[in-house]
Backbone as CSV, one residue per row, in Angstrom:
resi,resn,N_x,N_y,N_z,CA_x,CA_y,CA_z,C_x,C_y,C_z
1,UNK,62.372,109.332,121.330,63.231,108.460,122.088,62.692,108.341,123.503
2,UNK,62.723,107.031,124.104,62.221,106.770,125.570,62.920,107.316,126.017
3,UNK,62.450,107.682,127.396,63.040,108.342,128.727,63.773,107.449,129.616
4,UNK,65.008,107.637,129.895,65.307,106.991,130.593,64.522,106.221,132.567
5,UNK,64.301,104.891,132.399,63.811,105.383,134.231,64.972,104.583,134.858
6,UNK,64.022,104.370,136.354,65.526,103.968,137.752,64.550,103.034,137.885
7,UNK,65.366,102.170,138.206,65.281,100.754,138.732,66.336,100.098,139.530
8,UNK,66.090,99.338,140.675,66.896,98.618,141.599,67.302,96.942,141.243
9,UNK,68.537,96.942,141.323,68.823,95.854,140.479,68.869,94.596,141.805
10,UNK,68.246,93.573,141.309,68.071,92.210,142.462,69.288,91.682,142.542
11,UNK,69.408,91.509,141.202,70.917,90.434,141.026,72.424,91.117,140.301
12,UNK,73.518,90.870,140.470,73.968,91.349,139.643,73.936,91.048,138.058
13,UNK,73.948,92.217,137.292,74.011,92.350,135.955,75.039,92.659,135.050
14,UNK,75.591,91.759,134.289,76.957,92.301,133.614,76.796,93.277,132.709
15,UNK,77.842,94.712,133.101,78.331,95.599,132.151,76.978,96.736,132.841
16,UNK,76.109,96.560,134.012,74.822,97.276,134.515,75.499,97.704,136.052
17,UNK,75.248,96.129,136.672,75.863,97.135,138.301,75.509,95.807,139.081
18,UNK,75.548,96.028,140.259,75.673,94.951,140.962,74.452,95.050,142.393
19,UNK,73.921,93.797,142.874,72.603,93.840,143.445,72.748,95.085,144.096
20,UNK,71.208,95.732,144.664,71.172,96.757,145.613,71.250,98.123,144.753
21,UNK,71.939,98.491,143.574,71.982,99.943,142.629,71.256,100.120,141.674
22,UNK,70.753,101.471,142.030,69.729,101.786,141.642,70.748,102.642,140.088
23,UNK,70.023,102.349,138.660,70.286,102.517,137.821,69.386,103.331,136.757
24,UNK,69.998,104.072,135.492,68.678,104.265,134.794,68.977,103.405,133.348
25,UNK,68.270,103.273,132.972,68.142,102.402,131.482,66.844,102.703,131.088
26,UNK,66.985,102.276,130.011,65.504,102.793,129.098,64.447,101.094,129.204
27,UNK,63.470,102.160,129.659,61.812,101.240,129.578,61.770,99.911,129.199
28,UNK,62.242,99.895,128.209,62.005,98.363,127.146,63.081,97.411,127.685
29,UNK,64.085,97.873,127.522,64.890,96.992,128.311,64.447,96.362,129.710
30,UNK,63.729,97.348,130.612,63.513,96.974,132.113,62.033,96.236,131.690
31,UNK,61.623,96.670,131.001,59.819,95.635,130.748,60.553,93.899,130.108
32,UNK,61.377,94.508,129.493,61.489,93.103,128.114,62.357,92.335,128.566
33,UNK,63.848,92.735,129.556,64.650,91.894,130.306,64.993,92.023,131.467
34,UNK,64.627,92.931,132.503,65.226,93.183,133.670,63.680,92.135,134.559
35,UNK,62.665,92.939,134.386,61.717,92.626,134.962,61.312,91.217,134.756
36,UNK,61.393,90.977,133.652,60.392,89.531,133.528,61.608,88.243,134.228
37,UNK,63.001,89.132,133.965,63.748,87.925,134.901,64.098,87.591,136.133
38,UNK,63.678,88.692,136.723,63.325,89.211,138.459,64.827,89.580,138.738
39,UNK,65.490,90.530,137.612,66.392,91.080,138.003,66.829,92.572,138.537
40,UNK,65.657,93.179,138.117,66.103,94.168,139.047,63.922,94.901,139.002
41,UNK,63.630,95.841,140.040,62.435,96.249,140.681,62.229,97.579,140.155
42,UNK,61.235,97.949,139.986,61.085,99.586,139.648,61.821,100.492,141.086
43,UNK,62.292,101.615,140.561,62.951,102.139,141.693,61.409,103.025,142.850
44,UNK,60.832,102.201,142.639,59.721,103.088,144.295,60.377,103.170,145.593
45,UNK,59.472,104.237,146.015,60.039,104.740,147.589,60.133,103.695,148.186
46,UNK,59.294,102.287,148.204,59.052,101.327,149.218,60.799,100.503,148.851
47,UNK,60.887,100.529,147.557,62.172,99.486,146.595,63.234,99.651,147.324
48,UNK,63.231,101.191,147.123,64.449,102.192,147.277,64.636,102.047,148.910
49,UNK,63.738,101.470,149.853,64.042,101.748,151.163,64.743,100.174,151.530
50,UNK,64.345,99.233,150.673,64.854,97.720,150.582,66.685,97.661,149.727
51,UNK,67.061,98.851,149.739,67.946,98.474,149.125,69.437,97.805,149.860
52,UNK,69.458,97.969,151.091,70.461,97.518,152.118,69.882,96.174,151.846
53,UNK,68.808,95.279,152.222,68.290,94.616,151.973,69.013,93.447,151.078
54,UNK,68.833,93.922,149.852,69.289,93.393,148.204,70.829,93.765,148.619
55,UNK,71.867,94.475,148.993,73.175,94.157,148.971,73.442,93.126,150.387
56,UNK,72.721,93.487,151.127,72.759,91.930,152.218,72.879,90.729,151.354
57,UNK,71.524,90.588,150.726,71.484,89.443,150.592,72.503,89.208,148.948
58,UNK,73.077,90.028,148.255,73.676,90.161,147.082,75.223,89.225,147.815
59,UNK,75.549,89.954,149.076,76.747,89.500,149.919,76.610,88.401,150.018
60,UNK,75.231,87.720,150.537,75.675,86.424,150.694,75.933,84.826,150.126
61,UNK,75.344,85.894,148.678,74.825,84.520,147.731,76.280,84.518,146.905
62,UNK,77.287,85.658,147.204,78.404,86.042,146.350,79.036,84.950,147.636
63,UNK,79.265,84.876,148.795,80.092,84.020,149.426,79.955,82.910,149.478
64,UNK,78.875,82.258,149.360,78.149,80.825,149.133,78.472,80.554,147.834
65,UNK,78.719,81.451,146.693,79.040,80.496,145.358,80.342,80.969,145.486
66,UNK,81.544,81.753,146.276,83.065,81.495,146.134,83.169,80.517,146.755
67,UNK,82.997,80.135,147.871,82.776,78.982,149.010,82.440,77.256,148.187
68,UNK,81.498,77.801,147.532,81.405,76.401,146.076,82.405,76.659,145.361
69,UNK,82.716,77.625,145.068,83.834,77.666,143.677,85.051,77.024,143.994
70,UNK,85.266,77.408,145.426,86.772,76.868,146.431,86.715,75.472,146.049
71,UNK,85.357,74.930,146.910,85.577,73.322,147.307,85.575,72.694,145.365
72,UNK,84.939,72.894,144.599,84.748,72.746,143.390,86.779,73.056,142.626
73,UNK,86.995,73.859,142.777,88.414,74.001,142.935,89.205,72.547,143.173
74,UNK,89.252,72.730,144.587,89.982,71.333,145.484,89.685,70.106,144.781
75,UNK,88.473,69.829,144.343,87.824,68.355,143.665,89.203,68.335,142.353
76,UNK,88.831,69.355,141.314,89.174,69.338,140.072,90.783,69.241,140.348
77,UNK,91.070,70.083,141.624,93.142,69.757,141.713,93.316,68.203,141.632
78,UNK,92.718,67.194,142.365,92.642,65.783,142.826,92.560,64.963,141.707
79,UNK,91.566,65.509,140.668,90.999,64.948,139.572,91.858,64.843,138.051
80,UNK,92.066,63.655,137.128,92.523,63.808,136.311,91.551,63.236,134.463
81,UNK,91.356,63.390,133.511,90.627,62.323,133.344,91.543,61.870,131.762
82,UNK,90.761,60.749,131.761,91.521,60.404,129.933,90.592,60.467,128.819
83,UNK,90.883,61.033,127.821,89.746,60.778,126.832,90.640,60.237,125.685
84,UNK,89.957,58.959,125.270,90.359,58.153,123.738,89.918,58.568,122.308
85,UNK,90.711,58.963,121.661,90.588,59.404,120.154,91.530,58.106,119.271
86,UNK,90.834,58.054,118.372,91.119,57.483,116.958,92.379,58.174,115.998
87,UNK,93.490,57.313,116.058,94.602,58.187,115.650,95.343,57.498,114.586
88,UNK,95.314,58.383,113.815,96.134,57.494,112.223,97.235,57.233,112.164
89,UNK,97.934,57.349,110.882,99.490,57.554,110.499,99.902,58.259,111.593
90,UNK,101.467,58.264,111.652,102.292,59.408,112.373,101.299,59.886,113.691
91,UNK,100.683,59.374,114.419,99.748,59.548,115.262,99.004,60.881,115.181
92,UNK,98.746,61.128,114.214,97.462,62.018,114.370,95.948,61.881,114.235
93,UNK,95.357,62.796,114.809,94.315,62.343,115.848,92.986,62.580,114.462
94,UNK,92.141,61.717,114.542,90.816,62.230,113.315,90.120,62.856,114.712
95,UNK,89.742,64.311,114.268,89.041,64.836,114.818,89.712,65.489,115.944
96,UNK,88.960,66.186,117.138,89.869,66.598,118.571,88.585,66.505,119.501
97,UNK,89.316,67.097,120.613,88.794,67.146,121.764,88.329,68.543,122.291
98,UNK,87.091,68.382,122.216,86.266,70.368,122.287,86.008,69.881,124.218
99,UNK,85.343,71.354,124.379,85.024,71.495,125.646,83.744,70.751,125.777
100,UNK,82.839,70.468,125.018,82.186,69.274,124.942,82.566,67.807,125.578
101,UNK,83.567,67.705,125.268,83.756,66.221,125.715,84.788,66.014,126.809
102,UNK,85.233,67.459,127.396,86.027,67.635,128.396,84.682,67.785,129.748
103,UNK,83.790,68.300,129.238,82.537,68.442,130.291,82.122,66.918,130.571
104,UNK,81.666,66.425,129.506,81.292,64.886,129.066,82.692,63.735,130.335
105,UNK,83.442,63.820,130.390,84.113,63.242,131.116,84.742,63.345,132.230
106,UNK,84.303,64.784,132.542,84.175,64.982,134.085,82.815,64.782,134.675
107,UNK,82.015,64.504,133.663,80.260,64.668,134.253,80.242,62.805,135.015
108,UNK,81.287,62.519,133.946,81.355,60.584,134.027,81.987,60.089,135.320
109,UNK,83.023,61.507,136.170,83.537,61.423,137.363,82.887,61.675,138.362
110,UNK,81.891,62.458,137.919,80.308,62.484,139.103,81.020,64.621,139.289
111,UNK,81.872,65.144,138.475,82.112,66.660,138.875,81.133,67.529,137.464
112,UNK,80.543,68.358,138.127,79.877,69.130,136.751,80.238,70.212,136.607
113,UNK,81.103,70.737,135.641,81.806,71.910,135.109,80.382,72.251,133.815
114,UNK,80.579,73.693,133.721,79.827,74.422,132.776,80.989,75.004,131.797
115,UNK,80.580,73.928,130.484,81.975,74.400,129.072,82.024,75.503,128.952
116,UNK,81.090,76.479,129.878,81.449,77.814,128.926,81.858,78.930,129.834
117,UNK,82.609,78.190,130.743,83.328,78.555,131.795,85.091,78.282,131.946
118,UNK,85.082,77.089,130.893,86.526,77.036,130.108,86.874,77.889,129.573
119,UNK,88.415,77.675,129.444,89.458,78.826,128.869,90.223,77.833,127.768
120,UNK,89.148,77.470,127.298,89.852,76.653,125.969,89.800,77.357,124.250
121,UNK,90.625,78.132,124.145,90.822,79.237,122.765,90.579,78.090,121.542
122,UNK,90.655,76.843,121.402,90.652,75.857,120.348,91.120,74.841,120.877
123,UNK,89.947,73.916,120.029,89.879,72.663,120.571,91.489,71.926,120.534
124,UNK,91.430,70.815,121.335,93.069,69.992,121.876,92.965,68.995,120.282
125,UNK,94.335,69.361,119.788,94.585,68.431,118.644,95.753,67.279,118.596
126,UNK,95.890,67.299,119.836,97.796,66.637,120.128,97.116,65.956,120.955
127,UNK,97.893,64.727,120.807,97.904,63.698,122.070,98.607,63.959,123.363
128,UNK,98.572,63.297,124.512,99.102,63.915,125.580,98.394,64.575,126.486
129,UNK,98.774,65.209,127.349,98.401,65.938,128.673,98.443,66.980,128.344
130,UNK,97.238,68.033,128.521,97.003,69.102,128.621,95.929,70.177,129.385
131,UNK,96.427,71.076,130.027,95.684,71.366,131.042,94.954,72.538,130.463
132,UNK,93.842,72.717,130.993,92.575,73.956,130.520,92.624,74.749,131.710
133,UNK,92.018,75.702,131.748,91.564,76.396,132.751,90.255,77.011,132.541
134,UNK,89.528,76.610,133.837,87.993,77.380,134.128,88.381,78.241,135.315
135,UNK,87.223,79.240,134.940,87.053,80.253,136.208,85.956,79.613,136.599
136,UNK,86.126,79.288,137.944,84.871,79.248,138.408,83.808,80.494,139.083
137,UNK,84.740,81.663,139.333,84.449,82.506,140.281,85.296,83.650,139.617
138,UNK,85.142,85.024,139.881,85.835,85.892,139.501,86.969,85.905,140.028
139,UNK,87.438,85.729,141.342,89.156,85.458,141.658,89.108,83.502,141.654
140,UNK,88.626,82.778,141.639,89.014,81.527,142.097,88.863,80.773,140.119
141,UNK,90.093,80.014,140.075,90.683,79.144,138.982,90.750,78.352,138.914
142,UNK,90.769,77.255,138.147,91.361,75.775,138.160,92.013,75.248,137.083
143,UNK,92.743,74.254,137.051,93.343,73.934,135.988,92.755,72.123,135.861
144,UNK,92.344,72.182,134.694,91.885,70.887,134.516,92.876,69.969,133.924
145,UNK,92.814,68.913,134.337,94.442,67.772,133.648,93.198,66.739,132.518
146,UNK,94.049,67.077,130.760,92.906,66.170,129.838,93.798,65.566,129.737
147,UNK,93.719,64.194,129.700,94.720,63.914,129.018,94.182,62.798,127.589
148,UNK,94.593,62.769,126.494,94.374,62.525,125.202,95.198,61.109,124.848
149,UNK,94.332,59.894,124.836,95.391,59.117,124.411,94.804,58.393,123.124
150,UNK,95.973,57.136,122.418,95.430,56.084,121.253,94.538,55.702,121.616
151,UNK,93.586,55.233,120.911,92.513,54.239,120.977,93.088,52.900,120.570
152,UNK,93.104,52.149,121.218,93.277,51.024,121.046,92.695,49.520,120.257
């Protein structure tokens, strides 16, 4: 079995640690995914003396994307959109509305949400207004307004 080594992490890593900590994990992992993604440095004396460094700059790239997440926030409160489905008998809908086409029609409002940042448990099967929620940020939320109508 490999030996565990230390390495200084660049960026934060989920379920690992966060920029600036120095960690141990095994070899292959740090050759096969840490390193080649410039996420975290072998732990050397020179690394290890840069590590104030890497939580400086860990601080600031964390306030610059809440700071986006905010204003990105504010847009989506303002914003509403409609999407048209094909609806039979008794108005039900052929097919629904995935996070696919909730991305797709905010992309058409000029706002770009990442679907896989929705809080959509299953796709929308009802006509009407219904709101999603994305995280954009670990404390910052939004609630998106879909709203689902006849096709005409």
């Amino acid at each position: 079995m490999a030996t565990p080594i230390q390495v200084v992490l660049q960026r934060e890593v989920h379920n690992l640690g966060e920029s600036g900590d120095v960690v141990r994990v095994r070899p292959g992992y740090a050759r096969n995914f840490l390193y080649p993604r410039s996420l975290a440095l072998p732990a050397t004396t020179g690394n290890l003396a840069r590590v104030e460094e890497f939580r400086r700059l860990a601080r600031a790239r964390a306030d610059a994307a809440r700071k986006q997440a905010v204003t990105t926030a504010e847009q989506l409160s303002a914003v509403s959109v409609k999407i048209t489905r094909a609806v039979g008998e008794e108005n039900k809908m052929y097919g629904s509305v995935t996070a696919k086409d909730i991305e797709s029609a905010y992309a058409e409002k000029g706002i770009t949400i990442d679907r896989k940042l929705m809080e959509l448990p299953e796709p929308i099967r009802t006509l009407g207004l219904t709101e999603v929620k994305v995280r954009l940020y670990a404390d910052v939320t939004a609630a998106l307004r879909v709203e689902v109508v006849k096709q005409t």
